[in-house]
DSSP file (Angstrom, degrees, kcal/mol; ACC not computed):
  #  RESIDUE AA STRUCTURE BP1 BP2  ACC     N-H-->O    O-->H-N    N-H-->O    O-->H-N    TCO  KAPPA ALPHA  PHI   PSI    X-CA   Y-CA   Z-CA
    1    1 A X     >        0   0    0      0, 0.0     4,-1.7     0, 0.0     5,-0.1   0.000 360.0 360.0 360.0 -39.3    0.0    0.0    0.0
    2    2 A X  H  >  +     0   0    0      2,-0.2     4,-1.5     3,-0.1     0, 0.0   0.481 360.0  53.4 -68.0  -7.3    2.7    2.5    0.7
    3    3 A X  H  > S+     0   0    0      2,-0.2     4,-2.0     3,-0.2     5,-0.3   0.903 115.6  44.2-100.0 -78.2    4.0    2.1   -3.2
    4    4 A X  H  > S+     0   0    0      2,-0.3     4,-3.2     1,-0.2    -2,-0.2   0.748 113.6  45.3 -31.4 -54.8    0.5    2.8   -4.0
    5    5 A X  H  X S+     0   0    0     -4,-1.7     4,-4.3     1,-0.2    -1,-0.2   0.995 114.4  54.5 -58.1 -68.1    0.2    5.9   -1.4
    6    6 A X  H  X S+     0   0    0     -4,-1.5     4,-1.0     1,-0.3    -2,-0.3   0.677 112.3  40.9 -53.2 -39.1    3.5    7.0   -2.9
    7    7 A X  H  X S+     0   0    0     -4,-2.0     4,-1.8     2,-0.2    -1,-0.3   0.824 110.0  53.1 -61.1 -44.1    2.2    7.0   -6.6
    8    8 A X  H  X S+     0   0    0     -4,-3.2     4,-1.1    -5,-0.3     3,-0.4   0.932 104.9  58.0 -81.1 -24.3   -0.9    8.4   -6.0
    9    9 A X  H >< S+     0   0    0     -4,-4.3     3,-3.7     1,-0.3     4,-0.5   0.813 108.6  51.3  -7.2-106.5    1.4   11.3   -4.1
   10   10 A X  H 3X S+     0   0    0     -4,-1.0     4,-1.1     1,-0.4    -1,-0.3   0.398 112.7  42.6  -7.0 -58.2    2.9   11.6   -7.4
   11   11 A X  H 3X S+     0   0    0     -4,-1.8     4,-1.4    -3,-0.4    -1,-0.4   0.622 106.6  55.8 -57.3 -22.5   -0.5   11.9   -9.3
   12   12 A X  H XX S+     0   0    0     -3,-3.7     3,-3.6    -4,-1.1     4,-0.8   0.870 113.8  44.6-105.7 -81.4   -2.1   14.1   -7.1
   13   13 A X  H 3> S+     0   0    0     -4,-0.5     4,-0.6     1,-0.3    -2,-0.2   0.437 106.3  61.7 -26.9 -34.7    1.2   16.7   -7.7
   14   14 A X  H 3X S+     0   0    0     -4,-1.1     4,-2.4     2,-0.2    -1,-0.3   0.867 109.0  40.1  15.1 -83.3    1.1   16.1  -11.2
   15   15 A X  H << S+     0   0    0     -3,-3.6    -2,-0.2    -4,-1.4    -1,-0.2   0.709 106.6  58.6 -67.7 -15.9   -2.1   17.5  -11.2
   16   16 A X  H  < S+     0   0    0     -4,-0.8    -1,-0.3     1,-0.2    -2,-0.2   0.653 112.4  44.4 -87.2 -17.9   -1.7   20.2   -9.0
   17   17 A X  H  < S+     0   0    0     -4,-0.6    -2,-0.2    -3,-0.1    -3,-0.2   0.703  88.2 104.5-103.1  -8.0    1.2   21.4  -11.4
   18   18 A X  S >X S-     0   0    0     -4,-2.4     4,-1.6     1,-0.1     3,-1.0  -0.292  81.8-114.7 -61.0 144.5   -0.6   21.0  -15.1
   19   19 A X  H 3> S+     0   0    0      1,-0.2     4,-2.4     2,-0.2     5,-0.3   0.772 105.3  64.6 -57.5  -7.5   -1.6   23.7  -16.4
   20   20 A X  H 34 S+     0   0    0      1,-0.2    69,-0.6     2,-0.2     4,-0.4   0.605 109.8  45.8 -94.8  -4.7   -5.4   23.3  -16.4
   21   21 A X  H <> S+     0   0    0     -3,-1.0     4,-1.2     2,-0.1    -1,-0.2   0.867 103.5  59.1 -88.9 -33.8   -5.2   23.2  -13.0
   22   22 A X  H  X S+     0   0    0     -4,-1.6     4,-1.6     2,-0.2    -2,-0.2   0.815 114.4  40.8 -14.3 -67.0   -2.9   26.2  -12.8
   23   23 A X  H  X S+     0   0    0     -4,-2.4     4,-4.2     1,-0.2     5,-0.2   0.786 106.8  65.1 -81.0 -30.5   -5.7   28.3  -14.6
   24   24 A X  H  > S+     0   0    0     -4,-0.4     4,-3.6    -5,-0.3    -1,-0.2   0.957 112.6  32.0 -32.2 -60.3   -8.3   26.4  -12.4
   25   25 A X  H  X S+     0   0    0     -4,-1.2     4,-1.9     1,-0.2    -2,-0.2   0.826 114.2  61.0 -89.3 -21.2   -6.9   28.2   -9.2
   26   26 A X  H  X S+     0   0    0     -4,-1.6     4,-0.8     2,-0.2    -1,-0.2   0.994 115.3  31.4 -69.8 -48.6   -5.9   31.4  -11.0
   27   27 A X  H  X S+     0   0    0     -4,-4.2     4,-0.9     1,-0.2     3,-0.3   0.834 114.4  58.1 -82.3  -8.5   -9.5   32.2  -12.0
   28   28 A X  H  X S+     0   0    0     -4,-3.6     4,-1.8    -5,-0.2    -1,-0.2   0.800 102.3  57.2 -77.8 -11.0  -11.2   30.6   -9.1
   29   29 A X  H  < S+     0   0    0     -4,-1.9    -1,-0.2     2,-0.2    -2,-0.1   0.730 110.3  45.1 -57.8 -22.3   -9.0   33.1   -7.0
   30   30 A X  H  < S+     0   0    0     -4,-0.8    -2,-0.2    -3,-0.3    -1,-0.2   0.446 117.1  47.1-105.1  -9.8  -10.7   36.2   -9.1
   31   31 A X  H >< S+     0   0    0     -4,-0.9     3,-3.5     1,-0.1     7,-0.5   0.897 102.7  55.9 -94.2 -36.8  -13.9   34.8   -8.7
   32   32 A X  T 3< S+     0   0    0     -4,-1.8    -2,-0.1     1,-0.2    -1,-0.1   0.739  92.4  76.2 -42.0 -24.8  -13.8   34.1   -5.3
   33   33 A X  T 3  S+     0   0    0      1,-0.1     2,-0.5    -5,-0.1    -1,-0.2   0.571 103.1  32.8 -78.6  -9.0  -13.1   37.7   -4.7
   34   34 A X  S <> S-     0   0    0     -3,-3.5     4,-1.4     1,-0.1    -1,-0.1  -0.951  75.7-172.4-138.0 130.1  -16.9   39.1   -5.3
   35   35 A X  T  4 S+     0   0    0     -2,-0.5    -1,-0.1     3,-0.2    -3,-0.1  -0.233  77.4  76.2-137.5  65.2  -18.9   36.2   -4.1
   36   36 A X  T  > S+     0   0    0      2,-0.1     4,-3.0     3,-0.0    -1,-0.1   0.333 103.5  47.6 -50.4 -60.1  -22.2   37.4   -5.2
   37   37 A X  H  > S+     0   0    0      2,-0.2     4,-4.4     3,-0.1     5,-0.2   0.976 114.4  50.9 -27.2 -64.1  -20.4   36.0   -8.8
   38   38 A X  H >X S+     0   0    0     -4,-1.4     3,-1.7    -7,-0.5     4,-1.5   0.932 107.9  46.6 -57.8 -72.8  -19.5   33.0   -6.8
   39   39 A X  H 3> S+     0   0    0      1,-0.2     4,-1.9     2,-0.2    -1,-0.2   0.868 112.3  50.1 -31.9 -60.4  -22.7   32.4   -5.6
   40   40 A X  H 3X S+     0   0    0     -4,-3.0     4,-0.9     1,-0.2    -1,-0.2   0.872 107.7  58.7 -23.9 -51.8  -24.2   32.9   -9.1
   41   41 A X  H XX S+     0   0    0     -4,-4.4     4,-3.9    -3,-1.7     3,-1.0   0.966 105.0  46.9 -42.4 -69.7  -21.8   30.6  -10.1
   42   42 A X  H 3< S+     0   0    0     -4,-1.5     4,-0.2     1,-0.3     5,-0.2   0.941 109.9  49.8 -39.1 -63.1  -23.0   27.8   -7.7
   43   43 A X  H 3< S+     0   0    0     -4,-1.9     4,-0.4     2,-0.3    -1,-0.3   0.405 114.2  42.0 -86.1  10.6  -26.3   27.9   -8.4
   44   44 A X  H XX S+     0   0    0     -3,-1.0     4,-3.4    -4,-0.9     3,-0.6   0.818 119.0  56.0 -53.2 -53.6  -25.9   27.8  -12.6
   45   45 A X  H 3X S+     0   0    0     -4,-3.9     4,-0.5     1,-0.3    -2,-0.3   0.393 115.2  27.4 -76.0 -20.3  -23.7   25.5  -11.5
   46   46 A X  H 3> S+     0   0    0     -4,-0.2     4,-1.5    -5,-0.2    -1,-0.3   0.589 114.2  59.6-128.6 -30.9  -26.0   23.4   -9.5
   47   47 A X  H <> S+     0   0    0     -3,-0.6     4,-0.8    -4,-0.4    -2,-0.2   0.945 105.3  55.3 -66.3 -57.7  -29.2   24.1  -11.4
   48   48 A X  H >X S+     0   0    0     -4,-3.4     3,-4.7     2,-0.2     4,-1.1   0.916 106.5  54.9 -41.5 -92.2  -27.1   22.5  -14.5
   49   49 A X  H >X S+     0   0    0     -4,-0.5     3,-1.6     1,-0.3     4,-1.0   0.472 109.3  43.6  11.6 -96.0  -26.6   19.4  -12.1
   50   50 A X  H 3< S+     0   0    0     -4,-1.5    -1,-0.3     1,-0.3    -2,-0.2   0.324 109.6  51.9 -32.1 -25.1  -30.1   18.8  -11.6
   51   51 A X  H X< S+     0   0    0     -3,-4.7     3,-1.8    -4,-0.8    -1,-0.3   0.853 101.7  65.8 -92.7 -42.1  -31.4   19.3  -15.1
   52   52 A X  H << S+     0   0    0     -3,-1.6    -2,-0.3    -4,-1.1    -1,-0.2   0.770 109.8  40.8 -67.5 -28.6  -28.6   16.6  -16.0
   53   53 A X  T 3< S+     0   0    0     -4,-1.0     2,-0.4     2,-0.1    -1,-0.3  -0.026  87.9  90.1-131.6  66.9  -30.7   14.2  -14.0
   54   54 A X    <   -     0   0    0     -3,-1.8     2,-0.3     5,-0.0     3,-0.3  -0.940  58.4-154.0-115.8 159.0  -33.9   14.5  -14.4
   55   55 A X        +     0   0    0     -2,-0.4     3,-0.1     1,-0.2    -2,-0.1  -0.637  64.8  51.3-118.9-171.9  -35.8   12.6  -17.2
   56   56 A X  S    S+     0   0    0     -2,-0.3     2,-0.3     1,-0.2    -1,-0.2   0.985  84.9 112.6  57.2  48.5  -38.5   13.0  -19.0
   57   57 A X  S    S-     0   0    0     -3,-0.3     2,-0.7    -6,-0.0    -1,-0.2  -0.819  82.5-108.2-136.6 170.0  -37.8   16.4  -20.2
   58   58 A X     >  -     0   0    0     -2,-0.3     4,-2.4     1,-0.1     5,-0.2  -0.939  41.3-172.5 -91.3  86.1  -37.1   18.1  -23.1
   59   59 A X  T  4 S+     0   0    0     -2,-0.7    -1,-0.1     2,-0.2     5,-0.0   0.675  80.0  51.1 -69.2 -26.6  -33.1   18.6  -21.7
   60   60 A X  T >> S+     0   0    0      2,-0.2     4,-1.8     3,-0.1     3,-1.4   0.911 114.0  40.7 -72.2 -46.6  -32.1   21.2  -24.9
   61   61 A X  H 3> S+     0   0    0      1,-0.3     4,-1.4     2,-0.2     5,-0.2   0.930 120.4  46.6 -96.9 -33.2  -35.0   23.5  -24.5
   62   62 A X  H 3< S+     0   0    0     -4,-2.4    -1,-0.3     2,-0.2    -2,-0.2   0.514 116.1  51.9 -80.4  13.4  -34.3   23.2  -20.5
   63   63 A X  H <> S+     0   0    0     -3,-1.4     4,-1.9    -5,-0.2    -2,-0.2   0.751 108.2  44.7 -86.9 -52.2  -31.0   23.7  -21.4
   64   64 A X  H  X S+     0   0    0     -4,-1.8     4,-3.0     1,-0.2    -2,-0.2   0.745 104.2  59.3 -64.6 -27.0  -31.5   26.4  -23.2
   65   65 A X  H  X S+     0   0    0     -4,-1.4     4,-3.4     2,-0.2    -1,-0.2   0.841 111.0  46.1 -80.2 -35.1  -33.8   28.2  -20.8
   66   66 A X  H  > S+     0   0    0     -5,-0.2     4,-2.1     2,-0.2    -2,-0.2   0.950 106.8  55.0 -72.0 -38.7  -31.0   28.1  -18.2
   67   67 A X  H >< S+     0   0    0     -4,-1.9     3,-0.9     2,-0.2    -2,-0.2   0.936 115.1  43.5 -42.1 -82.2  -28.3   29.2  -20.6
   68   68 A X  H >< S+     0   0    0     -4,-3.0     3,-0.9     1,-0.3     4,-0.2   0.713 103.2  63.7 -24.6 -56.1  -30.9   32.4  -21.2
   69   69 A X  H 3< S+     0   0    0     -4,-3.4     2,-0.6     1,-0.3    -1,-0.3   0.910 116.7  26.9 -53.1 -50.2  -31.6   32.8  -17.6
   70   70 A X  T << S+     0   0    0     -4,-2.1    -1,-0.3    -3,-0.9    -2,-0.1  -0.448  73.7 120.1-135.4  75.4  -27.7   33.8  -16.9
   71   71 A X  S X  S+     0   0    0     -3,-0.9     3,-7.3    -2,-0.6     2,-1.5   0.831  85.1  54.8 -51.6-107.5  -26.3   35.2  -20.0
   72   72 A X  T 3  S+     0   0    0      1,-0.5    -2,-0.1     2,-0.3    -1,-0.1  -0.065 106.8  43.5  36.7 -53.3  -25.9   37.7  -17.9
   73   73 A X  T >  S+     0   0    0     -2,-1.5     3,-1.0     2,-0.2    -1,-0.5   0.721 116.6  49.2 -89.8 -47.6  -24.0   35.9  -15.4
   74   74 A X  T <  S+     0   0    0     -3,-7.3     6,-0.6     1,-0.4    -2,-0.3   0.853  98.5  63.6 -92.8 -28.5  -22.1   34.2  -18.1
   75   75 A X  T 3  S+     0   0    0     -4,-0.3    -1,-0.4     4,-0.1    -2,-0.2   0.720  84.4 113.6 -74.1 -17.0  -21.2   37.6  -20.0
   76   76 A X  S <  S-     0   0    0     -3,-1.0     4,-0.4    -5,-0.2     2,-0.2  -0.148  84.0 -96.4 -43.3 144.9  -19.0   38.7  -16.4
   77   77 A X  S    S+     0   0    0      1,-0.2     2,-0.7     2,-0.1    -1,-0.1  -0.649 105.5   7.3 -83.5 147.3  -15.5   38.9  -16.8
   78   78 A X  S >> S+     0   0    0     -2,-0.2     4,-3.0    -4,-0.1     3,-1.9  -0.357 102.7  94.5  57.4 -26.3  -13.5   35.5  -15.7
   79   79 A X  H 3> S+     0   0    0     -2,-0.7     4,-2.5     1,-0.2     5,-0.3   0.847  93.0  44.0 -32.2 -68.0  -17.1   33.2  -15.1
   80   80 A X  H 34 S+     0   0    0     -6,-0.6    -1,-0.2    -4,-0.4    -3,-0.1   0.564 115.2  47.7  -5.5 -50.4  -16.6   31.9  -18.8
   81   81 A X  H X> S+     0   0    0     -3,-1.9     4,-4.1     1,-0.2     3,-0.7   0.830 120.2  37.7-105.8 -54.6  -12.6   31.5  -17.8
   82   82 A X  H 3X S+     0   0    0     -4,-3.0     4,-2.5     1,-0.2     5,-0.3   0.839 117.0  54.0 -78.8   0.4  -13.6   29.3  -14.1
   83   83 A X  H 3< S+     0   0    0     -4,-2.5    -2,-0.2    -5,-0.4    -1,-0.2   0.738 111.9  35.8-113.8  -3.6  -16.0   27.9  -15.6
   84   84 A X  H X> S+     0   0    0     -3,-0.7     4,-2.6    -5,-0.3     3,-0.5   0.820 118.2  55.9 -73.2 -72.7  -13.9   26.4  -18.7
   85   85 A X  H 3X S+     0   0    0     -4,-4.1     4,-3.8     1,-0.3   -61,-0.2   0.808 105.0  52.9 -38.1 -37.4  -11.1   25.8  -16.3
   86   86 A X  H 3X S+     0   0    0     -4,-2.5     4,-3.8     1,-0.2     5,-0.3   0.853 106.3  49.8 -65.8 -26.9  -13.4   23.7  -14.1
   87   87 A X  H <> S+     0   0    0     -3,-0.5     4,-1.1    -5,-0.3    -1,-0.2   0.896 106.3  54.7 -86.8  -3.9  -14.4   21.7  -16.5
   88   88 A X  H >X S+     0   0    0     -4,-2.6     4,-1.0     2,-0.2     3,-0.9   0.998 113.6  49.5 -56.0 -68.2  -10.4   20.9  -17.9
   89   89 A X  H 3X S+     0   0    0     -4,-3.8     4,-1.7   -69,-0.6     5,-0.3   0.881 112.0  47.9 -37.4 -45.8   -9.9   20.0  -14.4
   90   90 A X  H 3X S+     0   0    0     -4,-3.8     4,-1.9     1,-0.2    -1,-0.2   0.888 112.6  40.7 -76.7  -9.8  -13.0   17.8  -14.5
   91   91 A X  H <X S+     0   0    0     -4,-1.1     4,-0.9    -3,-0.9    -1,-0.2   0.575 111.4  67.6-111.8  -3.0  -12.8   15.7  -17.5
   92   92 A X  H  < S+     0   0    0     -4,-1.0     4,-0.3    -5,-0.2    -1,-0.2   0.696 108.0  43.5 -76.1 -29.7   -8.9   15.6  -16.3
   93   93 A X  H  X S+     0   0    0     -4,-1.7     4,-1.8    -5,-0.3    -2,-0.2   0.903 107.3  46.8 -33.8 -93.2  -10.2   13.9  -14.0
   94   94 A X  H  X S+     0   0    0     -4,-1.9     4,-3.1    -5,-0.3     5,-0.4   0.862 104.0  65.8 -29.3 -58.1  -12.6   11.6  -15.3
   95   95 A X  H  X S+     0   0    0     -4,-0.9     4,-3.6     1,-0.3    -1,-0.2   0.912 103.3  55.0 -61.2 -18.8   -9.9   10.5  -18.0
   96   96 A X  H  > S+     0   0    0     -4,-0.3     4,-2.2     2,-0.2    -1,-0.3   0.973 111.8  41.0 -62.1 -50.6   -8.1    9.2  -14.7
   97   97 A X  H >X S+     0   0    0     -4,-1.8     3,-3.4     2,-0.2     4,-0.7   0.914 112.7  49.8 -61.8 -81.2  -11.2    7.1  -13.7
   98   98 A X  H 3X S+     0   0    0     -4,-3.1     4,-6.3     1,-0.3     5,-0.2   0.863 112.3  50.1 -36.6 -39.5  -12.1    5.8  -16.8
   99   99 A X  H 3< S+     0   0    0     -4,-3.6     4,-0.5    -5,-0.4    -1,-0.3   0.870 110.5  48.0 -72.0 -15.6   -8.5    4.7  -17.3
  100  100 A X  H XX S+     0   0    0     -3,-3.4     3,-5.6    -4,-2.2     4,-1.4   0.999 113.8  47.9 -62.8 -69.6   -8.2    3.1  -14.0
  101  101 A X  H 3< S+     0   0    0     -4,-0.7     5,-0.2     1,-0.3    -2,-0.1   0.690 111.1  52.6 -34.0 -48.2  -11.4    1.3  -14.6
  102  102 A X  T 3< S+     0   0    0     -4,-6.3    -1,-0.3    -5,-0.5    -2,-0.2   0.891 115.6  35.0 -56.3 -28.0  -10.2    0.4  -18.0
  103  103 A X  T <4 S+     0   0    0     -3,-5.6     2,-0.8    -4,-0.5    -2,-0.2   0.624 109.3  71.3-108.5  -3.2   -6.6   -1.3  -17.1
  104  104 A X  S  < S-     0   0    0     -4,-1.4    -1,-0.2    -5,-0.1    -4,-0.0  -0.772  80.4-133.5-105.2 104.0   -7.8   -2.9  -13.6
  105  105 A X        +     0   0    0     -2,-0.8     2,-0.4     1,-0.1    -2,-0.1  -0.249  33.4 170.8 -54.1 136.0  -10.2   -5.9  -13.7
  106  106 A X        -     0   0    0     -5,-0.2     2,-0.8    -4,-0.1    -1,-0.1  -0.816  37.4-127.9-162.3 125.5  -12.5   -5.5  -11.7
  107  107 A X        +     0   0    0     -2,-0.4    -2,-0.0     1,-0.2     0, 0.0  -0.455  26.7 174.2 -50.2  89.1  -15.7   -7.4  -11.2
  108  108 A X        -     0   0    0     -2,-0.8    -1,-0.2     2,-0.3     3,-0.1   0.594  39.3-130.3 -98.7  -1.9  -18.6   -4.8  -11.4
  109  109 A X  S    S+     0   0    0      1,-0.2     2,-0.4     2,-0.0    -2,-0.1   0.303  77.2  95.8  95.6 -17.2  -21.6   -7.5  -11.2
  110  110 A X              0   0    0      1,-0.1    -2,-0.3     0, 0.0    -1,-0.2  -0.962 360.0 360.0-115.8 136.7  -23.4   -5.6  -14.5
  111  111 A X              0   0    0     -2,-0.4    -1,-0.1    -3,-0.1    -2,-0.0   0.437 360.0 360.0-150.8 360.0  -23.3   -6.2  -18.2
């Protein structure tokens, strides 16, 4: 386990030093600074969530409607910027999972 500990060390720094993580902390530092924004932020940011699981909607036209709702929001200077950055970071992320998933068997009981 400590080889393990000691790699994922190694990953976790890694990540802290790419750039898309870099830009991550550089515009969540300028957003963090009016956090009215930040709030705003959250709750597009959480509203999005929610729309992503529900069913039995029309998800483009409730897409769209949210998208409408905070132009506004989205026209701000750096939202655009964390809100790109976050998602580098997330789907930097992600590629991590999926690839573990891919290269480790592991029994998950569905197919």
């Amino acid at each position: 386990m400590d080889q393990i500990e000691e790699c994922l060390q190694s990953l976790v720094d890694v990540i802290k030093n790419s750039p898309e993580y870099i830009e991550y902390q550089r515009v969540r530092e300028l957003v963090h600074k009016e956090p009215e924004k930040e709030k705003a932020i959250h709750e597009f940011r959480r509203r999005n969530f929610e729309l992503h699981k529900q069913r039995d909607i029309d998800l483009y036209l409730e897409m769209d409607r949210l998208e409408n709702e905070f132009a506004p929001l989205r026209a701000e200077p750096y939202v655009n910027e964390y809100l790109s950055a976050e998602l580098a970071v997330c789907r930097m992320v992600q590629h991590i999972n999926y690839r573990l998933m891919e290269e480790i068997e592991f029994d998950l009981g569905f197919e």
